[in-house]
Backbone as a ProteinNet text record, in pm:
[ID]
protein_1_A
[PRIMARY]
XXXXXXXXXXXXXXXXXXXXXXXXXXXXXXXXXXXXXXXXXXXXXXXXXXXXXXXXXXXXXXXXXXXXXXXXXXXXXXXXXXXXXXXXXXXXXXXXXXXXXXXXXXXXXXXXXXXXXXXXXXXXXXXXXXXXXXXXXXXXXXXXXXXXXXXXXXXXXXXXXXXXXXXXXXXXXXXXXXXXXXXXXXXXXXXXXXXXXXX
[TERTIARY]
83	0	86.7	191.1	284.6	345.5	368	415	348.7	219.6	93.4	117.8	86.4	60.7	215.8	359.9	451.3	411.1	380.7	363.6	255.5	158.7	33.7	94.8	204.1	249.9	344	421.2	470.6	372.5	290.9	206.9	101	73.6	-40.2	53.4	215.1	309.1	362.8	339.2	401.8	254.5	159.8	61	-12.8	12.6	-26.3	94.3	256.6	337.9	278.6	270.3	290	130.2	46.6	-90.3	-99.2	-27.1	-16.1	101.8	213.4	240.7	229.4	170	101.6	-8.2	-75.7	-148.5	-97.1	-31.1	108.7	147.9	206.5	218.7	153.5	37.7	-56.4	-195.4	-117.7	-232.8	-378.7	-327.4	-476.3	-560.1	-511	-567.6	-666.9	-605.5	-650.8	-761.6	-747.8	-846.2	-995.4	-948.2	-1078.6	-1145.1	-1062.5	-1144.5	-1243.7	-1168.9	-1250.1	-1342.6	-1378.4	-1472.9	-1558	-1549.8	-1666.3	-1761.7	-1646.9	-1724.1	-1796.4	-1755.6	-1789.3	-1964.6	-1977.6	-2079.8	-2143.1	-2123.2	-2227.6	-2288.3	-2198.8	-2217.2	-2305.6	-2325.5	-2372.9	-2272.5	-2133.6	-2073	-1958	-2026.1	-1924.7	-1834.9	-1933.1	-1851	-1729.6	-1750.5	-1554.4	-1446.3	-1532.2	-1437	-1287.5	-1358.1	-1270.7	-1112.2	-1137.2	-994.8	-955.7	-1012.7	-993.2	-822.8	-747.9	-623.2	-562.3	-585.4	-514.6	-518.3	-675.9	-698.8	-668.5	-642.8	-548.8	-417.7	-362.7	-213.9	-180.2	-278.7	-283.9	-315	-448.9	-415.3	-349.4	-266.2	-147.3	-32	-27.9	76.2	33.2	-63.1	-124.8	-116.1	-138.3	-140	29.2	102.6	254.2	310.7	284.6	310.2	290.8	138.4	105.5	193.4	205.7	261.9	384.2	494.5	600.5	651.4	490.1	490.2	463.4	435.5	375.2	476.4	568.4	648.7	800.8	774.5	928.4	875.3	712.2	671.4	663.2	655.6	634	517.9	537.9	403.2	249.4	286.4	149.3	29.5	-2.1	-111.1	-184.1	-88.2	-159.2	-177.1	-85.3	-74.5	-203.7	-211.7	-280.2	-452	-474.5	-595.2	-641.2	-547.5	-533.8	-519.4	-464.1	-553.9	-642.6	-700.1	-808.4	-910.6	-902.5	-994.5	-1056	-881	-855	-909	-954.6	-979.3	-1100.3	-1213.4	-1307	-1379.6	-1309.2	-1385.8	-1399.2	-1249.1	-1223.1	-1303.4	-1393.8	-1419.5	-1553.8	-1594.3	-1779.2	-1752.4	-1693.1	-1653.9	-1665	-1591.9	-1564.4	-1725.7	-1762.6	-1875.1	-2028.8	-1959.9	-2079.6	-2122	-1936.7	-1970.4	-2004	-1940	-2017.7	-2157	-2198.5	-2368.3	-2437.3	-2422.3	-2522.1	-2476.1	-2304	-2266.1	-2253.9	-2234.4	-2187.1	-2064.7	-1952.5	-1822.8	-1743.4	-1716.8	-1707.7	-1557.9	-1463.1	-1343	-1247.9	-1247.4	-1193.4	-1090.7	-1000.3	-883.1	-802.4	-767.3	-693.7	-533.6	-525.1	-395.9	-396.2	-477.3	-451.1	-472	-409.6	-372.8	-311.9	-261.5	-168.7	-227.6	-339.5	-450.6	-552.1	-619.4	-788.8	-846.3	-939	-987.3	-1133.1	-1254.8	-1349.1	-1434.4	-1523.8	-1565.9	-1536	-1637.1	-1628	-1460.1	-1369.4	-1236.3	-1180.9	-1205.1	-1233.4	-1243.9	-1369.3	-1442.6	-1372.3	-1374.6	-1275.6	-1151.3	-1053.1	-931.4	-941.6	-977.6	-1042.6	-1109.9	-1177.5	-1174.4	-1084.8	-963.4	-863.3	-774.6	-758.9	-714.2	-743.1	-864.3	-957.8	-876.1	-909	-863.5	-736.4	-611.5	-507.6	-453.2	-563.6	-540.6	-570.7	-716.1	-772.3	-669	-610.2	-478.7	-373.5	-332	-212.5	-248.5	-423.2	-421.1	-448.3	-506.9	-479.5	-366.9	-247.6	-128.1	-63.9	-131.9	-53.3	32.1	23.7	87.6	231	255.2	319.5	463	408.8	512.9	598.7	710.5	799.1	892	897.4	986.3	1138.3	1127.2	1258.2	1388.9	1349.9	1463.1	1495.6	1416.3	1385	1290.5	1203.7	1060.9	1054.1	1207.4	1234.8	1258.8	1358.8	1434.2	1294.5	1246.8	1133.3	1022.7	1009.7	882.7	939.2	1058.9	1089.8	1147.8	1154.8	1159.2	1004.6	897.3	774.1	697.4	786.1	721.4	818.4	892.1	1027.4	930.7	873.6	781.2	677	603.7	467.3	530.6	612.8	679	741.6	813.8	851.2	763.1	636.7	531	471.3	434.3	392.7	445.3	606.1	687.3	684	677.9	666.6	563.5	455.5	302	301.7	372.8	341	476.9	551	648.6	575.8	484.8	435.4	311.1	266.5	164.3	205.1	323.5	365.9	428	465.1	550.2	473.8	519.3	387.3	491.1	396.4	389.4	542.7	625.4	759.9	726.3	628.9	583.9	503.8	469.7	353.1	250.2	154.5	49.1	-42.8	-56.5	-226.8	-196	-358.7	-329.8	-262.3	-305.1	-251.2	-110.7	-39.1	112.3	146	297.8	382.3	414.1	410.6	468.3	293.6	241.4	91.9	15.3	-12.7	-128.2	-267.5	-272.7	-436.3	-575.1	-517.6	-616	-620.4	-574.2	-497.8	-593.8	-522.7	-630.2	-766.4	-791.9	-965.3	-1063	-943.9	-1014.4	-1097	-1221.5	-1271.7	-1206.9	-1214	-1156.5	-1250.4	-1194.2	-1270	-1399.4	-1440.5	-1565.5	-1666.5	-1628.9	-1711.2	-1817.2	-1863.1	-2001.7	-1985.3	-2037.5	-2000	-2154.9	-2115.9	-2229.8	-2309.6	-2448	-2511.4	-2658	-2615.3	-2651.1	-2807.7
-120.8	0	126.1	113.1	241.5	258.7	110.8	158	225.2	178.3	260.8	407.8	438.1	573.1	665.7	573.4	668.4	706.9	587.6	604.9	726	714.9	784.8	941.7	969.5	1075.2	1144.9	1056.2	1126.3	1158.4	1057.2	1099.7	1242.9	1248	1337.6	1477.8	1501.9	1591.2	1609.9	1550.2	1585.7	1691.2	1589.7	1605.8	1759.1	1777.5	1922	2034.7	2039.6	2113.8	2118.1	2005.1	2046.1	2113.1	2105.1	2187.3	2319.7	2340.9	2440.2	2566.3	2492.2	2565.9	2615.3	2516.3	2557.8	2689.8	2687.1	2803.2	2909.4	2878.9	3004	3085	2973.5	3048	3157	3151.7	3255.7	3282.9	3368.4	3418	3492.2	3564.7	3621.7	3540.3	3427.8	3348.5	3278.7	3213.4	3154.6	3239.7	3362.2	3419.3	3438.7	3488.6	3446.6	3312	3202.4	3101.8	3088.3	3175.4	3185.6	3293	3373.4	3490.9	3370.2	3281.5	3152.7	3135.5	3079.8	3001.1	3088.8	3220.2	3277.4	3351.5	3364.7	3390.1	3290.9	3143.5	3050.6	3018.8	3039.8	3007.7	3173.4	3279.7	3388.7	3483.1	3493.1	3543.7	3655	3698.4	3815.6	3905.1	3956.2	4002.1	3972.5	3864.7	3814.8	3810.8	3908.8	3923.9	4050.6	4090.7	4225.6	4151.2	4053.5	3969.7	3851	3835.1	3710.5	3684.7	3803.3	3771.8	3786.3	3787.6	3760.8	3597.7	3605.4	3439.7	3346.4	3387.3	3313.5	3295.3	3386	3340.1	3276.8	3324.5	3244.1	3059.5	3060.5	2918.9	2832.5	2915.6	2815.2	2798.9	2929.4	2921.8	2779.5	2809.4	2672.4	2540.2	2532.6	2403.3	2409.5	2442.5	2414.5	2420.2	2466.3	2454.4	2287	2274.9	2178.6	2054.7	2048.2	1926.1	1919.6	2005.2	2019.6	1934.8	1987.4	1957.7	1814.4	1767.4	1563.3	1545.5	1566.1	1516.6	1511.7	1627.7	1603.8	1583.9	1506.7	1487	1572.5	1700.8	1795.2	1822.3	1836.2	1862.2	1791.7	1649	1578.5	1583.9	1563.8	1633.7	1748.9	1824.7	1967.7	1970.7	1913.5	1891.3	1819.9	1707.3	1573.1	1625.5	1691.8	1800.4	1853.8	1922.2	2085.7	2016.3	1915.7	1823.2	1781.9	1703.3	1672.9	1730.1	1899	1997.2	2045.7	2048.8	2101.5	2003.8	1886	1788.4	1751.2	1794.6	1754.6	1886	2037.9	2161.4	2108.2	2110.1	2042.4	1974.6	1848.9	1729.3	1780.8	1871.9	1937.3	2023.6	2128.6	2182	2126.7	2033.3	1960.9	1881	1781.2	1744.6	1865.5	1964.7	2042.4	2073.6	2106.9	2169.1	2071.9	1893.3	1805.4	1776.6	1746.4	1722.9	1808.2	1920.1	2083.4	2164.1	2075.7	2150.4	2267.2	2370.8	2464.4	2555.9	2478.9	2518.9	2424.4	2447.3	2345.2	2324.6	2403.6	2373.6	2385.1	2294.4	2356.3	2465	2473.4	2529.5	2468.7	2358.4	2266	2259.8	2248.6	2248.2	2379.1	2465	2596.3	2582.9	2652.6	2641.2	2561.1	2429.9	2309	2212.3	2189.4	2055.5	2100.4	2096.7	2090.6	1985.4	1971.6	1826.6	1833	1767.8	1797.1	1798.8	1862	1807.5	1681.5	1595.3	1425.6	1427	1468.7	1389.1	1504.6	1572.8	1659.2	1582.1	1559.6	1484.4	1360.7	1284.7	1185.1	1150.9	1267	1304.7	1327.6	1408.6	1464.5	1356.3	1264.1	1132.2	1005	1041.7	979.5	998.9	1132.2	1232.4	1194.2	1179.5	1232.6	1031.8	999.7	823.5	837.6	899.4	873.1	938.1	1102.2	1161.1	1115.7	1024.1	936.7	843.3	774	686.9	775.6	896.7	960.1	999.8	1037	1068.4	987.1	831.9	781.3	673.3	734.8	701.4	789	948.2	1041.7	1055.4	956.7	950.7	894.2	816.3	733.5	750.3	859.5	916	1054.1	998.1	1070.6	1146.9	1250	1392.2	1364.8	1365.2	1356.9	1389.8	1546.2	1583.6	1623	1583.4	1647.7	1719.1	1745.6	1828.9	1987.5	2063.3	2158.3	2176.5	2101.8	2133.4	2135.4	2054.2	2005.4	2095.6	2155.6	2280	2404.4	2430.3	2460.5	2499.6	2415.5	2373.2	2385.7	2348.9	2363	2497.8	2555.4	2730.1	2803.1	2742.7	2826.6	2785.6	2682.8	2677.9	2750.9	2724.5	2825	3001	3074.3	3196.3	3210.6	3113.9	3070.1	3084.6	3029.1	3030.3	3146.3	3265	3365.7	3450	3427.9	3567.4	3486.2	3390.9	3339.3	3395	3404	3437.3	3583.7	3660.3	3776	3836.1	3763	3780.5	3764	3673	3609.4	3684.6	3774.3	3898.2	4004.6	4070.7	4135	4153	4049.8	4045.9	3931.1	3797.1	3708.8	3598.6	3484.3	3380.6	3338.2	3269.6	3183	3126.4	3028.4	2905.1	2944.1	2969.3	2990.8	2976.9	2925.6	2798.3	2871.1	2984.2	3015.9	3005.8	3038.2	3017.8	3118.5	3249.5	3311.2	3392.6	3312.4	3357	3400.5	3455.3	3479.8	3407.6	3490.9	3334.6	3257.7	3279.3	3220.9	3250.5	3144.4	3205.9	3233.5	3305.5	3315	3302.9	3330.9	3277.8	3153.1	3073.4	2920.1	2860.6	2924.9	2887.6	2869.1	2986.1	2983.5	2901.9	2863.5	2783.6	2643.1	2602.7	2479.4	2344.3	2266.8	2137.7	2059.7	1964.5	1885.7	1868.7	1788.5	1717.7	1829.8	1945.1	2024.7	2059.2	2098.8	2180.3	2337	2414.4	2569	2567.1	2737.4	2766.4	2836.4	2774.2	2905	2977	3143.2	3218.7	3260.5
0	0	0	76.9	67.2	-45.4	-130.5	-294	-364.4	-344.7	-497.9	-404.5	-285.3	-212.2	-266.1	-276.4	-365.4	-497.8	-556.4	-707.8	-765.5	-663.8	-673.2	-596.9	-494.3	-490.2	-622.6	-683.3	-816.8	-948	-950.8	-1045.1	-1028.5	-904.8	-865.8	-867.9	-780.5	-785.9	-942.5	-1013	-1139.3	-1220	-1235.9	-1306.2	-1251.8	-1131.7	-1056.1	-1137.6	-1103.8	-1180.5	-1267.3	-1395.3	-1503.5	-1520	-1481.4	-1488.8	-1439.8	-1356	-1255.9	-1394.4	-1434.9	-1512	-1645	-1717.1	-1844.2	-1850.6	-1676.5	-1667.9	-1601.8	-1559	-1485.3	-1601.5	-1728.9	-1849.1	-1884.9	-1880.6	-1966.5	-1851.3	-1739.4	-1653.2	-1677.1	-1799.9	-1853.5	-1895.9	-1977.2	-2035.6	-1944.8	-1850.6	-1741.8	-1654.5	-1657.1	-1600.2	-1638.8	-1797	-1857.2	-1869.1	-1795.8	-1782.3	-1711.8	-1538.6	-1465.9	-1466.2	-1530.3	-1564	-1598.7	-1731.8	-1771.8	-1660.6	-1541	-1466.7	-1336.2	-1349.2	-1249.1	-1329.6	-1482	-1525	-1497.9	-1532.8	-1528.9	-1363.6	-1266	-1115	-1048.7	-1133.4	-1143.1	-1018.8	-1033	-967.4	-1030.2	-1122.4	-1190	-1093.8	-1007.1	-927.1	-834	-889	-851.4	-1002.1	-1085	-1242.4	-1220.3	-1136.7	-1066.3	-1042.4	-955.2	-899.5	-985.6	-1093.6	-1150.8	-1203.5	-1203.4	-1290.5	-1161.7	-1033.3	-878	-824.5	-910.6	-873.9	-931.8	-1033.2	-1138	-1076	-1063	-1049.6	-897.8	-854.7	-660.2	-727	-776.6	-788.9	-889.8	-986.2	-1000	-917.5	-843.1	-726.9	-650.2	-628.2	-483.5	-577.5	-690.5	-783.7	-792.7	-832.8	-830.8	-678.9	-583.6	-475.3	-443.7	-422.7	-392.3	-461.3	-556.9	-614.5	-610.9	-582.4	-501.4	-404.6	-323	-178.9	-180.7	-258.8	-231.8	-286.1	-426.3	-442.7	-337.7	-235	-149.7	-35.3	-27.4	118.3	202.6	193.2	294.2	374.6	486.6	593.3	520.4	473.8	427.8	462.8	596.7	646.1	593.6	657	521.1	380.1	309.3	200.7	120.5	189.5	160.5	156.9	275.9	303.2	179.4	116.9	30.7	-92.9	-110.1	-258.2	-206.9	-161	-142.3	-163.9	-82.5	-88	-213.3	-268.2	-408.1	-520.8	-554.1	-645.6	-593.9	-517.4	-460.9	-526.2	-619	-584.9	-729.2	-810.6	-962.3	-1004	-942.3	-953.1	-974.3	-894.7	-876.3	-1007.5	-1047.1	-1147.7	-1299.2	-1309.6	-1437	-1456.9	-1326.3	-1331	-1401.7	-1337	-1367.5	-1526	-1567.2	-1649.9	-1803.8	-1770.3	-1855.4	-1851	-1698.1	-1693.3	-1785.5	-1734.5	-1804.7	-1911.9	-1966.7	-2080.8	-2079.7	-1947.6	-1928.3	-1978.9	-1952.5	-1975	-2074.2	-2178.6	-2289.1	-2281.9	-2168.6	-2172.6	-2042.4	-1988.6	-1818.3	-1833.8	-1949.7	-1924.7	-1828.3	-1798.7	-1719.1	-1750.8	-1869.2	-1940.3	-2037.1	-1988.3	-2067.4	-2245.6	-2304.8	-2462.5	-2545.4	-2407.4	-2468.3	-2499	-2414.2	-2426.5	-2418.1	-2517.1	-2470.3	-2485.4	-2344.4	-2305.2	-2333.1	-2365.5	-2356.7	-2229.2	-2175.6	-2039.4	-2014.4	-2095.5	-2017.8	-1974.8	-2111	-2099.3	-1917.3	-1912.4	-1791.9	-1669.5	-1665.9	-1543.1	-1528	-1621.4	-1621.4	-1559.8	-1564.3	-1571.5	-1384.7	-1345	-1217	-1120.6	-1168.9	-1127.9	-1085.2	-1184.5	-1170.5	-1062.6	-1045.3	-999.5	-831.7	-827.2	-694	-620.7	-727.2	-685.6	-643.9	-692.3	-648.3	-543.8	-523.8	-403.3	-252.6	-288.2	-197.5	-109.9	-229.5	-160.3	-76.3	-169	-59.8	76.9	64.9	191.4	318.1	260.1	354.9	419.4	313.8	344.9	404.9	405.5	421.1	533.3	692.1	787.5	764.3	613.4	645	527.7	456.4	379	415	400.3	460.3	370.2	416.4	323.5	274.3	193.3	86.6	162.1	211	224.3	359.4	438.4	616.7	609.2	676.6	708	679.3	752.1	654.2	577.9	516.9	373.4	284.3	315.6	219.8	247.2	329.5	287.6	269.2	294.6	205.8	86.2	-23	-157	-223.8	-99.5	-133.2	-146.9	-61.4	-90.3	-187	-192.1	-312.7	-436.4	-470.6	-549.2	-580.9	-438.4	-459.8	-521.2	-416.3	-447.3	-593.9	-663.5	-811.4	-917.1	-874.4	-979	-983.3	-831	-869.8	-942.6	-915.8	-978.8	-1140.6	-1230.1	-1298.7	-1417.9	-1325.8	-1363.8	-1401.9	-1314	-1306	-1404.6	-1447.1	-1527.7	-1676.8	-1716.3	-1820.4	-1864.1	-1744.7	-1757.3	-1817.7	-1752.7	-1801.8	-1944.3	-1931.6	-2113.9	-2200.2	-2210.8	-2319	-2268.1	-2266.2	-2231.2	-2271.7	-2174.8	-2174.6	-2328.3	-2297.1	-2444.9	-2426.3	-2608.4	-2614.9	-2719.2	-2614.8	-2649.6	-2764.7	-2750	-2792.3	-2917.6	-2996.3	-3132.3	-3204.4	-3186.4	-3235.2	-3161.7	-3129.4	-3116	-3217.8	-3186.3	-3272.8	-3389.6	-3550.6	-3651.3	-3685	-3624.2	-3661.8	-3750.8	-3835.4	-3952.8	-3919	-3902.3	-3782.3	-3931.8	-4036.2	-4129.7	-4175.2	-4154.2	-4149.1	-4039.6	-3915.5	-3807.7	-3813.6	-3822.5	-3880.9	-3994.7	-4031.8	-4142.3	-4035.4	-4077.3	-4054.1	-4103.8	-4036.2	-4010	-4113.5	-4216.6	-4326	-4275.7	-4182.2	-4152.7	-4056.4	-4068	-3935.9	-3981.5	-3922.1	-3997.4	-3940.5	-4034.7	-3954.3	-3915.6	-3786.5	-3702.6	-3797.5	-3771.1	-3844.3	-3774.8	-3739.4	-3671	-3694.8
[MASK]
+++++++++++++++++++++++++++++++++++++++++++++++++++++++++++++++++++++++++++++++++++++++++++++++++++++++++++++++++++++++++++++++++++++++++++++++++++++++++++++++++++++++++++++++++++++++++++++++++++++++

């Protein structure tokens, strides 16, 4: 049980970074995700802070996965996914049931998943967090209890200045379509088999 609870700590610590930074990449981007969901949940008035809340929770998503990968203060840790993939999990669910939100923005501009593949994903997710946490007594920090938190907040602090670096100027990599070098009339073109909208 303590093997799958490692295995399931690297996978869950990796899969958080690398999510955490694809949207770190492109904080605006990410914000207007959450404007989506804050129209559909009827909460605009949290559109004001959305590019704060953006970059707070990729901070807490790269933090976090940091933090499982060098075992730091698990307890807390173990909690704060939990918390965190239980909000995801209602989210993604929502937005496949009612077809709400046709794109979590999960992986930002690099992957787009469809809801189901969403909910799905978040499911998986929720399964392997399940295990860490009720292993979470029994995994132990990489590097000593300090060293290892912190490495875990040099993270969290890393990703904000990251974010707010990638605001300011344009994305490290970059995902969107119309970057730099992009044929944005190329883009637009419809895909062989689609059907276009008609208004």
């Amino acid at each position: 049980m303590k093997l799958l609870a490692n295995i399931a700590r690297v996978l869950v610590g990796v899969l958080f970074i690398i999510s955490g930074f694809i949207k770190a990449n492109d904080p605006l981007g990410f914000s207007y995700k959450l404007d989506e969901y804050f129209v559909v949940f009827h909460m605009e008035w949290l559109s004001s802070i959305s590019l704060a809340l953006a970059i707070l929770i990729c901070a807490a998503e790269i933090g976090l996965g940091v933090a499982t990968l060098m075992g730091a203060k698990m307890n807390f840790t173990a909690w704060s996914l939990l918390l965190m993939i239980v909000f995801f999990t209602f989210l993604t669910f929502y937005s496949w049931y009612f077809n709400k939100v046709t794109d979590c923005g999960c992986f930002g501009d690099a992957l787009h998943l469809t809801p189901l593949q969403s909910f799905e994903k978040d499911l998986v997710l929720l399964a392997l967090i399940l295990l860490i946490f009720a292993q979470r007594r029994h995994i132990m920090p990489l590097l000593g209890q300090t060293a290892s938190t912190v490495v875990s907040w040099l993270g969290f602090a890393g990703s904000m200045l990251f974010s707010i670096q990638c605001y300011r100027h344009l994305p490290t990599i970059d995902f969107r379509p119309y970057k730099i070098g992009a044929n944005i009339q190329e883009g637009m073109k419809l895909p062989p088999n689609a059907r276009p909208i008609v208004w």
